[in-house]
N, C-alpha and C positions, 0 to 999 in steps of 0.2 A: 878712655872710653872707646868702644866700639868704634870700627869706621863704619859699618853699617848701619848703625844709631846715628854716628852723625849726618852722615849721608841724609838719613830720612829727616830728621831733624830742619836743616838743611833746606831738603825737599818740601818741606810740610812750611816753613817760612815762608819760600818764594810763594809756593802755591798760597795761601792767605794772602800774600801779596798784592798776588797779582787778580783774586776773583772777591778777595772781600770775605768768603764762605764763614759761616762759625765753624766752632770746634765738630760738633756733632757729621755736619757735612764732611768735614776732613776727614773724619774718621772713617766714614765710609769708603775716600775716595781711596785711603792709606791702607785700609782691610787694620784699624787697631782699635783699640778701645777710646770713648773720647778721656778716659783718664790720662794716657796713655800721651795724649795729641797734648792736653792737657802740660803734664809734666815736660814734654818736648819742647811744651814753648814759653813755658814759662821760669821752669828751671833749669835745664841744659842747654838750650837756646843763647841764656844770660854767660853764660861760661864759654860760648863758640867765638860766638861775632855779636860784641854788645850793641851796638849799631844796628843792626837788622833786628835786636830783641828790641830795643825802643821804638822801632819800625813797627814790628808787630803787635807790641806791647799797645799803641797807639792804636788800634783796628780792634782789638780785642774790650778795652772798654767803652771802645763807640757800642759793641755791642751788647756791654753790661747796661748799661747805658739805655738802651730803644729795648732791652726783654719785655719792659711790663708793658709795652706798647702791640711789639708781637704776639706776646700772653693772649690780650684781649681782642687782638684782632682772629686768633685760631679759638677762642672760645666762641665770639660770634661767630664764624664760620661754621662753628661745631653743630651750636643751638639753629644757625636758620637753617641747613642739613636737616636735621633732625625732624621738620613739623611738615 
């Protein structure tokens, strides 16, 4: 694999890490796609350092986890905006 791939790979662990962020946030910070952030940490990640993937692995269904919670708190945001 790329060392540059790992590198960000890597990079993109510690950062979830250490702010909690989702994927989508990362993605911006990293300038890639969140498919991208996506496959780095769930697929290559597991292949680097499986340790730090359980790590993350562990942060990333907390936030499968509270989406439909988030869902409806930006829909009412959306609708009391709105009126």
């Amino acid at each position: 694999m790329n060392s540059l791939i790992v590198k960000r790979v890597i990079d993109e662990a510690n950062y979830i890490l250490d702010t909690k962020e989702t994927i989508r946030e990362i993605a911006k910070v990293f300038n890639v796609s969140k498919s991208t952030v996506h496959k780095d940490l769930h697929e290559r990640l597991i292949d680097i350092n499986y340790k730090l993937y359980e790590e993350v692995d562990s942060i990333l269904k907390y936030h499968i986890d509270v989406r439909h919670i988030r869902g409806g708190q930006s829909t009412k945001k959306k609708y009391k905006n709105s009126f």
